[in-house]
C-alpha positions as CSV (number, residue, x, y, z in Angstrom):
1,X,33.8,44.4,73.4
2,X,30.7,43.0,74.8
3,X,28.3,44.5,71.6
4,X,31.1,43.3,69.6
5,X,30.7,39.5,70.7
6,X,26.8,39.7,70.5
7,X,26.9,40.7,67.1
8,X,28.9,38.1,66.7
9,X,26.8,35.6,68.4
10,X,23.9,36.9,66.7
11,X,25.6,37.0,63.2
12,X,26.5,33.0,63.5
13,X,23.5,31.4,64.7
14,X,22.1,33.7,61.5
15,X,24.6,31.9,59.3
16,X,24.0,28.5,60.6
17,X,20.3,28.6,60.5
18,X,20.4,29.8,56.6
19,X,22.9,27.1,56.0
20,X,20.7,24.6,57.4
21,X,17.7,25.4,55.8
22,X,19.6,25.2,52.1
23,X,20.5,21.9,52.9
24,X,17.1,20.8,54.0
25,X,16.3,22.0,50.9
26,X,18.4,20.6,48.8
27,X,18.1,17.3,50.2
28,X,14.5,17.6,49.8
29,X,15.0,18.9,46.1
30,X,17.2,15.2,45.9
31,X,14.3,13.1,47.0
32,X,12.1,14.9,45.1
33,X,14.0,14.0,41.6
34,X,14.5,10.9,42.8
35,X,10.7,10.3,43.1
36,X,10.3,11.3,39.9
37,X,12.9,9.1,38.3
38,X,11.7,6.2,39.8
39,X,8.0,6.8,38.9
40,X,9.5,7.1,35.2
41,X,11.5,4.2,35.7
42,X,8.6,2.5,37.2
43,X,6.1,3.2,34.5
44,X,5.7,0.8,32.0
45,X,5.0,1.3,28.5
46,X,1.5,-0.3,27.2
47,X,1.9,-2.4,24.6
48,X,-1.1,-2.8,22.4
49,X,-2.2,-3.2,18.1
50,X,-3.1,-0.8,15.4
51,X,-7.0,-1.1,15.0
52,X,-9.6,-0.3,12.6
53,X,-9.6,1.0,8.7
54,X,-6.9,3.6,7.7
55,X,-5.5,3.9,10.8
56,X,-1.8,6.7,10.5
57,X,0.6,8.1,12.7
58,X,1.4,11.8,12.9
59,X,4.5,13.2,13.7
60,X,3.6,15.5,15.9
61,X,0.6,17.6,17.8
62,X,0.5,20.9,15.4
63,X,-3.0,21.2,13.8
64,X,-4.2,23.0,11.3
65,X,-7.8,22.8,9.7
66,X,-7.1,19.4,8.0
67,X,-6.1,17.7,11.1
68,X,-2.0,16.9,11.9
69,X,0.6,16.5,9.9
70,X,0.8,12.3,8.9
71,X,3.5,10.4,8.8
72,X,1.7,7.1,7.0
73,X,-1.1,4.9,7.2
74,X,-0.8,1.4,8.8
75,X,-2.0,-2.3,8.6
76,X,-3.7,-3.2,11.4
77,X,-2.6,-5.8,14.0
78,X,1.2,-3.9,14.5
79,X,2.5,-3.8,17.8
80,X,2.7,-0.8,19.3
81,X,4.4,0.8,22.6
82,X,2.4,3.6,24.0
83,X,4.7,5.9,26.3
84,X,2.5,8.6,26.7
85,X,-1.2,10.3,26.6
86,X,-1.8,13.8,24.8
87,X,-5.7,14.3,24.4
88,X,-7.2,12.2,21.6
89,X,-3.7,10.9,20.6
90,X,-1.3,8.2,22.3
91,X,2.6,9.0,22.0
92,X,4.2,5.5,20.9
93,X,7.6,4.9,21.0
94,X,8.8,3.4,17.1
95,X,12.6,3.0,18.1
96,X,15.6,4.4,20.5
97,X,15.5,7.7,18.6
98,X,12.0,8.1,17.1
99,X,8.2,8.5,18.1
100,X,5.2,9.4,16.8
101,X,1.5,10.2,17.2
102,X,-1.6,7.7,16.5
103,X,-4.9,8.4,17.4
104,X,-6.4,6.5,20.3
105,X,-9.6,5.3,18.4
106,X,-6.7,3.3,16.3
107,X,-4.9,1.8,19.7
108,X,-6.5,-1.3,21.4
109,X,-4.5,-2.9,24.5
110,X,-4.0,-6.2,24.3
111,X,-2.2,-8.1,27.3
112,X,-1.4,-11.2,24.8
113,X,1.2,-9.4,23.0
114,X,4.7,-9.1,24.0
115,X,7.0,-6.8,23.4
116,X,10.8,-8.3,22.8
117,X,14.0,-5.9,23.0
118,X,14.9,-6.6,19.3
119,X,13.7,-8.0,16.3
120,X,15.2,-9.1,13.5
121,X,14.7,-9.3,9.7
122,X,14.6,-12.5,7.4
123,X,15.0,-13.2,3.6
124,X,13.4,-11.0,0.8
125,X,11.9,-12.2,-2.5
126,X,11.3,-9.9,-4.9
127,X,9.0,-10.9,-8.1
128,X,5.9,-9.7,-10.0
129,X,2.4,-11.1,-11.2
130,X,0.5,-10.0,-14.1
131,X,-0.3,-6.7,-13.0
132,X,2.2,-5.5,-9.8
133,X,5.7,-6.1,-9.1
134,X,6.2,-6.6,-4.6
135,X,9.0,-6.9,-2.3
136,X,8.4,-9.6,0.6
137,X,10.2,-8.9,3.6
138,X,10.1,-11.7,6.5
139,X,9.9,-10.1,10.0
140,X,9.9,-11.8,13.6
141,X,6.9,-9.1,14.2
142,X,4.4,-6.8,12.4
143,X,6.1,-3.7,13.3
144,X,5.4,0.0,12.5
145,X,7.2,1.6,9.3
146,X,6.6,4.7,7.2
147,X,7.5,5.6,3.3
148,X,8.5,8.2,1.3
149,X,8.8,8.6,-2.3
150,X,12.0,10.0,-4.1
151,X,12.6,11.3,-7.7
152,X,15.7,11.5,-9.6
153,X,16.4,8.6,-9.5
154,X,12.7,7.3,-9.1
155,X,12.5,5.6,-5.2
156,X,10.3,4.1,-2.8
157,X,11.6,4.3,0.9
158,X,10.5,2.5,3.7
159,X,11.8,2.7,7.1
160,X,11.2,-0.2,10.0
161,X,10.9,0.5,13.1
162,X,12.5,-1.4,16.1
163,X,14.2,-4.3,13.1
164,X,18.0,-4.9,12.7
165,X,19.1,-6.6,9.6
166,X,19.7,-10.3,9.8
167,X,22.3,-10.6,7.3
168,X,19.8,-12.0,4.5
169,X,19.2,-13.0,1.1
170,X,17.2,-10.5,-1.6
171,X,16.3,-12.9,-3.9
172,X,14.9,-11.1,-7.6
173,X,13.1,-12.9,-10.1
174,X,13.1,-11.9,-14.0
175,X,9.2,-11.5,-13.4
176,X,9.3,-8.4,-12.0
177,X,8.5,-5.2,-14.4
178,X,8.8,-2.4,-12.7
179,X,11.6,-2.7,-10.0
180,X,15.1,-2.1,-11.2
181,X,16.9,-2.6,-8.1
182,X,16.3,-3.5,-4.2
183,X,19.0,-3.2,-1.4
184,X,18.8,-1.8,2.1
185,X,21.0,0.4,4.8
186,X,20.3,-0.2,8.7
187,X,20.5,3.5,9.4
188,X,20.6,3.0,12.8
189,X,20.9,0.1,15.1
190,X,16.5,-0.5,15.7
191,X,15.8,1.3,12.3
192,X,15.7,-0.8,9.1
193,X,16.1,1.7,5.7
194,X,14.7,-0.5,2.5
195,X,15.4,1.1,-1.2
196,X,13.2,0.0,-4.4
197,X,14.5,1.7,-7.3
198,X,11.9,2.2,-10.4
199,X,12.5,1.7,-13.7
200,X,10.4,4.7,-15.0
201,X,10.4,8.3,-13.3
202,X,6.8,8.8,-13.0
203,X,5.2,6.6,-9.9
204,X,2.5,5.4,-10.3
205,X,1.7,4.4,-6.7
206,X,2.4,1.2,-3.7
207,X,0.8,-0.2,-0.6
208,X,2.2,-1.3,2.0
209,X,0.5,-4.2,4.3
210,X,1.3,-7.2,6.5
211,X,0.3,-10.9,5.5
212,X,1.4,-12.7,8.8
213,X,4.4,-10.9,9.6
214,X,6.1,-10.5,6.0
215,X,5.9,-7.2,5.1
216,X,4.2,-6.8,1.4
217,X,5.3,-3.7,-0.6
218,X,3.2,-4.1,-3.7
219,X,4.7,-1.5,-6.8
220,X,2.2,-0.9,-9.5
221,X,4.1,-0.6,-12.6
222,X,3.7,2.0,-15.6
223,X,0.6,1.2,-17.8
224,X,1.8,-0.3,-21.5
225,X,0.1,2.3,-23.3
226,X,-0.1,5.3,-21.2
227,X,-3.7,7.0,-23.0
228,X,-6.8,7.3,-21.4
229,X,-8.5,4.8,-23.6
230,X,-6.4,2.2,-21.9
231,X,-6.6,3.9,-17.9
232,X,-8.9,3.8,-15.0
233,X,-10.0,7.0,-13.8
234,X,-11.4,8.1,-10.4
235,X,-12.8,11.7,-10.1
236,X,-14.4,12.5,-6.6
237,X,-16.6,15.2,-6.5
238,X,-15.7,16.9,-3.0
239,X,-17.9,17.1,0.1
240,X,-22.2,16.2,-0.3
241,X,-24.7,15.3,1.7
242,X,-24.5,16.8,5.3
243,X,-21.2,18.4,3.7
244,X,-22.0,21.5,2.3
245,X,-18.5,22.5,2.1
246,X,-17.7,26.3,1.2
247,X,-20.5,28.8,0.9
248,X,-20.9,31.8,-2.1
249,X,-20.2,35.2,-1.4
250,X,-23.1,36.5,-3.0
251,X,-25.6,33.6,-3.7
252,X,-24.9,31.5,-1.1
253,X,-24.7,28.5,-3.2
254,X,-23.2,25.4,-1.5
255,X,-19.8,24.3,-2.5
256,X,-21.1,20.3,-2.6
257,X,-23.9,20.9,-5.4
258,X,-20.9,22.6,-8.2
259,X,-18.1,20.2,-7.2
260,X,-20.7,17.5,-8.5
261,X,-21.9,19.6,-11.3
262,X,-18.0,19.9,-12.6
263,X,-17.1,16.3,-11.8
264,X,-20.3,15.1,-14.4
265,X,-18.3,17.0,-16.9
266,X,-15.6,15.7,-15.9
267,X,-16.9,12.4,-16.4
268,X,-18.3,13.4,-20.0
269,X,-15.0,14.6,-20.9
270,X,-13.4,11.3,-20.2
271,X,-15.7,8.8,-21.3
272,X,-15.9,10.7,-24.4
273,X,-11.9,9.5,-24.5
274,X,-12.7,6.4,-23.8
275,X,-11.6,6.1,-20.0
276,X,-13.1,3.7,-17.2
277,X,-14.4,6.3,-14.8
278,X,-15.4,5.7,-11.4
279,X,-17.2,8.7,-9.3
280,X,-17.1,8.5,-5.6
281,X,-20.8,10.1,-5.9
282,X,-23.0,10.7,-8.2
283,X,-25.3,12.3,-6.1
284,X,-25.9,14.5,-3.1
285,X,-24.7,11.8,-0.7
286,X,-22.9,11.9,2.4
287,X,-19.8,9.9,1.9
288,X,-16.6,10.0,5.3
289,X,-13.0,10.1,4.1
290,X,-12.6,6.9,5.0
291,X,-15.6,5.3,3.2
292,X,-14.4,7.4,-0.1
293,X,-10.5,5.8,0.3
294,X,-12.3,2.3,0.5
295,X,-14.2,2.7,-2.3
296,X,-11.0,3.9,-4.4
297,X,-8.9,0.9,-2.7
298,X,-11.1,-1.6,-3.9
299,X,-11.8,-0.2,-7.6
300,X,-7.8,0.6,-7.8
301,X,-7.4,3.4,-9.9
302,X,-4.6,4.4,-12.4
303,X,-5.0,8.1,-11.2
304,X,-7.5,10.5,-8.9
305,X,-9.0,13.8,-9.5
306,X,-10.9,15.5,-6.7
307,X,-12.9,18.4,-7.3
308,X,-13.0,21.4,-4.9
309,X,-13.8,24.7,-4.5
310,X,-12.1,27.4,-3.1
311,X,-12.6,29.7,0.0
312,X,-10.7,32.7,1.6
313,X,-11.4,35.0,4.5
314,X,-11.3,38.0,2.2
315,X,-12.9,38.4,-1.4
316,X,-10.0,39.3,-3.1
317,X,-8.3,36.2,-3.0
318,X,-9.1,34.7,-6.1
319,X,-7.7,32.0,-8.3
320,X,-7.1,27.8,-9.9
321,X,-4.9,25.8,-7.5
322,X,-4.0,22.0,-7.6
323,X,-2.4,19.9,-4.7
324,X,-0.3,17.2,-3.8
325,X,0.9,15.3,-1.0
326,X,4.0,12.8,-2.5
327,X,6.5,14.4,-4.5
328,X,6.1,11.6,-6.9
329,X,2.8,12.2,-7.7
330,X,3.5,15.8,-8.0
331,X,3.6,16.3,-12.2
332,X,0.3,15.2,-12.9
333,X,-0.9,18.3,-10.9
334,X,1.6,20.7,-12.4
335,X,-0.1,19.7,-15.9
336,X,-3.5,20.4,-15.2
337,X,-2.5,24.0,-13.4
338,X,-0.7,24.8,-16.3
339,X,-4.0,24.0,-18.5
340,X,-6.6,25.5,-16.2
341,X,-4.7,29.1,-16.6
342,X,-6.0,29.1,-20.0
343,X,-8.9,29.6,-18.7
344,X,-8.0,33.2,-17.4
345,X,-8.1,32.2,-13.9
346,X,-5.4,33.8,-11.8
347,X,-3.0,31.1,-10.5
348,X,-2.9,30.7,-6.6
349,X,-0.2,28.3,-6.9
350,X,0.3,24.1,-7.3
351,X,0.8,23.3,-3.6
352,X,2.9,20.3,-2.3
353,X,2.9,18.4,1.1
354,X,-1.1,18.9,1.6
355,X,-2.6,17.1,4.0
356,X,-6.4,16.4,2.4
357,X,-7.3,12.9,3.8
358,X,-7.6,11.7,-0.3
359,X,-4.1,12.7,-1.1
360,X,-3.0,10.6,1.7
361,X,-3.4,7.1,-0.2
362,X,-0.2,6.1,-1.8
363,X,-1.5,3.8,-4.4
364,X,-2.6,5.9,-7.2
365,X,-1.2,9.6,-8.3
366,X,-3.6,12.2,-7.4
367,X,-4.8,15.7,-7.7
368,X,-7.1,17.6,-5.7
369,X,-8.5,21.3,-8.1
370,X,-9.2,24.0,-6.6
371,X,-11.1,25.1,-9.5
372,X,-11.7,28.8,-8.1
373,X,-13.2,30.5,-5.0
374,X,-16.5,30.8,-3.8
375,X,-15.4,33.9,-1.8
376,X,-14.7,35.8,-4.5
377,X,-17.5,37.6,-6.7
378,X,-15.7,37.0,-10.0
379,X,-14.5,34.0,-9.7
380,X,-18.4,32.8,-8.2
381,X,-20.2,34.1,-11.0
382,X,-17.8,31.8,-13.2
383,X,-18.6,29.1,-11.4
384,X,-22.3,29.0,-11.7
385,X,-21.4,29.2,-15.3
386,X,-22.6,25.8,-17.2
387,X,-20.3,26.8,-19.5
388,X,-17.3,27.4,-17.5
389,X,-18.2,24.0,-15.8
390,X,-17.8,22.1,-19.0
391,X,-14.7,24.3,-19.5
392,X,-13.2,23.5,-16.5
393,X,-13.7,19.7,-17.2
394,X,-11.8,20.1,-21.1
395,X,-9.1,21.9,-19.1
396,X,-8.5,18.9,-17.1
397,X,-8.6,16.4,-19.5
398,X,-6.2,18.3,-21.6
399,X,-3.8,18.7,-18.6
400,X,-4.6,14.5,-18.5
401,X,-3.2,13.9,-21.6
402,X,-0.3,16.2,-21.6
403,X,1.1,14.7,-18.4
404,X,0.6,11.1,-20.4
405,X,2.7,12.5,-23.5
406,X,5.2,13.9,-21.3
407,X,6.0,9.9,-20.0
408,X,6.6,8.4,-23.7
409,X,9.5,10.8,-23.8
């Protein structure tokens, strides 16, 4: 009897100890999330404004060569609400539901502004000038937004961020060419969905920007006479200067010196069909991504075409590509693939949703060619061809051209 009782004994001040000791440590494990919430509670966001030129948000931290994936470019001077820090990128808070990713070089602080728990919209007008048609949306604040285009019917979405619909007025003049109808849907209670329906399926490009704190979407509308005698052309020879771009598998030639050799014939081509032509460079000059979208932005374009060429990490790989990034923007570069095939170039495919820094603009349709790659042995001794250069250049123009036909239909 007596071992029995000091097992007992021995048994319960076992139990009691392990029961004390789980709920030590799960009142410790309490005060420990409760820190926690009330340093998240505590923490404040920083409220600060979109800075210098082309500043975008991403919408999220994946990377791949060209950088992340954007969600749009911004005006500067929007308010913005930084929740986080990720590296080179601030984590900003664009409604209840929604955040994205803006690069810190874009972000400056500034104590002045203040951040209000809603905002609302005011009256629209909706009219055109002698060359663009724009929708003018009054705002309490400059706040963040993003676009997208849609086809079928032809459609410019914007959302805005942190904005609930004031009950207004869209007011449409006669003036406006382009622009077939306007409404809006407030999608959710902070986000502000607005609708611009085109008259014509092809886009032709918008900008967005801020004067004050009405928001400006500015359409540009179908040319009258869609032929290259009557359009503004842009071709930008890809990389130069300290930019040397891909390398030749054999040679060793440098991608920047026959990107400008094609894009001169390019230029021939078109000025022999009476285009304006503008060239990013014209030489072996070291141009940024950003100084290159300038330059379009102020010369404003009816169209872009870049010129690369092609690299893969084995020398099969071989073949004519062209790229887009907005689905509206996307027949253009079907033309000119189809075209460039005549040339007997394998096709490696018209890719959509790219994320070169020149297909970001969305105020001009664009294509970036791939004309062929450098890392293959066949498709390099083309390329140092003067005749395949001026060959490549007909190609294009003829995909031009067809893509213009296609719109009088």
């Amino acid at each position: 009897m007596l071992s029995f009782r000091n097992n007992t004994e021995t048994w319960l001040k076992g139990f009691l100890y392990y029961l004390s000791e789980m709920i030590r440590t799960f009142l410790l494990f309490s005060v420990l999330q409760s820190s926690v919430t009330m340093a998240q509670l505590n923490s404040e966001p920083i409220i600060g404004i979109t800075t210098g030129p082309l500043s975008f948000l991403k919408y999220g931290l994946g990377e791949d060569r060209l950088g992340g994936a954007k969600m749009t470019y911004l005006d500067s001077n929007i308010i913005i609400r930084v929740v986080d820090s990720v590296k080179n990128d601030y984590k900003i808070e664009l409604s209840k539901n929604h955040f994205a990713y803006l690069p810190k070089e874009n972000f400056k602080k500034d104590s002045s502004v203040k951040f209000h728990s809603y905002y609302l919209t005011n009256s629209w007008r909706v009219y055109g000038d002698d060359k663009y048609d724009y929708v003018t949306i009054s705002l309490d604040e400059r706040l963040p937004y993003r676009s997208i285009q849609q086809i079928d019917p032809a459609r410019i979405v914007i959302d805005i961020f942190g904005v609930t619909s004031n009950t207004n007025w869209i007011t449409q003049l006669s003036t406006v060419k382009e622009i077939k109808n306007t409404w809006y849907e407030q999608i959710e209670d902070d986000v502000f969905r607005v609708y611009i329906e085109l008259k014509h399926n092809q886009h032709w490009g918008y900008y967005i920007f801020y004067d004050n704190k009405k928001l400006i979407i500015r359409v540009k509308r179908q040319p009258l006479i869609p032929v290259l005698s009557k359009l503004k052309v842009a071709v930008d020879a890809g990389h130069g200067g300290e930019n040397i771009g891909a390398s030749g598998v054999s040679g060793n030639i440098a991608e920047k010196n026959y990107t400008l050799k094609i894009a001169k014939e390019l230029e021939k081509s078109l000025k022999k069909e009476k285009a304006q032509v503008f060239m990013t460079r014209e030489k072996d000059t070291t141009l940024s991504m950003i100084e290159r979208t300038e330059m379009l932005r102020q010369w404003d374009p009816d169209f872009l075409i870049s010129i690369h060429l092609n690299s893969g990490n084995n020398d099969t790989t071989s073949g004519v590509s062209t790229y887009y990034r907005y689905i509206g923007f996307r027949p253009l570069t079907q033309f000119i693939l189809k075209r460039m095939k005549e040339l007997g170039l394998k096709e490696y495919g018209n890719v959509g949703s790219f994320n070169f820094s020149l297909s970001g603009p969305t105020e001009y349709p664009n294509c970036l060619v791939e004309v062929a790659f450098l890392s293959n042995r066949q498709d390099e001794k083309r390329i140092l061809s003067p005749v395949f250069q001026k060959a490549v250049a007909a190609k294009i123009v003829a995909g031009i051209k067809d893509w213009l036909r296609s719109l009088k239909k």
